[in-house]
N, C-alpha and C positions, 0 to 999 in steps of 0.2 A: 384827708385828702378830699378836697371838694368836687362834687360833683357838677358834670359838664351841663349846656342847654340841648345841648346833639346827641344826646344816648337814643339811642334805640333801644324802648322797651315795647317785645313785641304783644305783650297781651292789651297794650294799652293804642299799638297804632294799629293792629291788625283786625281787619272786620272780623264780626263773629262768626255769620252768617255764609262766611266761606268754609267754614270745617263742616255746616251742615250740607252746604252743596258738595262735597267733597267725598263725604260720605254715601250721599243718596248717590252721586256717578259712580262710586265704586262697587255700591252693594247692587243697583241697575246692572251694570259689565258681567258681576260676576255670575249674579241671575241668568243675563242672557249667554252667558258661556256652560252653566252649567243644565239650562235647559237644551243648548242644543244639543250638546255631548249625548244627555240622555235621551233626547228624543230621537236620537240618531241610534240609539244601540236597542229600541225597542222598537223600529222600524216594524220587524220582521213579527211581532206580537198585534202590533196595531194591523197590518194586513190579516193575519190570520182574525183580527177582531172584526173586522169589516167584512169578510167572508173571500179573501182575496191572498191567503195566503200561498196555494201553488200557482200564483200568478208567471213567480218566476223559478229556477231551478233552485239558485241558491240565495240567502237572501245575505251572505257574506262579503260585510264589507260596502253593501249598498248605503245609498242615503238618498236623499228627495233629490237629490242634487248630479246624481248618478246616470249616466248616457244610458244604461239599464232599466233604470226607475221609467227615467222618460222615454223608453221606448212603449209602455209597456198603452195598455187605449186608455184616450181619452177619460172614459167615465171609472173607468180600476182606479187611475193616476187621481182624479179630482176625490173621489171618495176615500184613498189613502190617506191624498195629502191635506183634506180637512178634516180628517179625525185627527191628522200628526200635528196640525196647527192647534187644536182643542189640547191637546196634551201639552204641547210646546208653552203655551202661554198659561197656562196652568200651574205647569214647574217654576216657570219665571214666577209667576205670582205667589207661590207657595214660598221660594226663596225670600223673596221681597218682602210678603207680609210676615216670614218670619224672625227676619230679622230687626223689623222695626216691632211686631207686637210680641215675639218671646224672649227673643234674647236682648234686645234692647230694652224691652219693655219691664220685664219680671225677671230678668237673670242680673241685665250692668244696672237695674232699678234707674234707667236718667229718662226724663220726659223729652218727648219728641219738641212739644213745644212749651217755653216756661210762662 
């Protein structure tokens, strides 16, 4: 049976260059979901790290985002929430450069770029 001029073969029409953008937005998302999750449940570590932990009674269930949090002064709130942003973007990073430099890198063995 002879073959048509209208197949669609997709390795041959589909750009490459979109599985790497596809990849870099999903492992970005996941980074940024899983640093905030975390930097959300160590909230109450980072104040006590800043010297600011009986700022409030309980620190259950709070987040930067919290009518609680931001009641709480001015200079407590800023000092909080840039240690919690050094953390935050940390985890992201640490996510992010781990999946491109260990597990992509030395565990699926595929280069980033050929």
């Amino acid at each position: 049976m002879p073959a048509h001029d209208n197949v669609h073969i997709p390795s041959e029409s589909w750009p490459n260059w979109t599985w790497y953008a596809l990849e870099f937005g999903i492992v970005l998302a996941v980074s940024f979901v899983v640093g905030w999750k975390a930097s959300d449940g160590i909230l109450p570590g980072v104040a006590a790290a800043v010297g600011h932990g009986g700022a409030l009674e309980s620190w259950a269930g709070v987040s930067v985002h919290s009518p609680e949090f931001m009641a709480l002064a001015d200079d407590v709130e800023g000092k909080i929430v840039s240690m919690s942003n050094w953390i935050f973007y940390g985890i992201v990073g640490s996510v992010f450069g781990g999946w491109y430099l260990v597990i992509r890198g030395f565990v699926l063995k595929k280069r980033i770029l050929r």
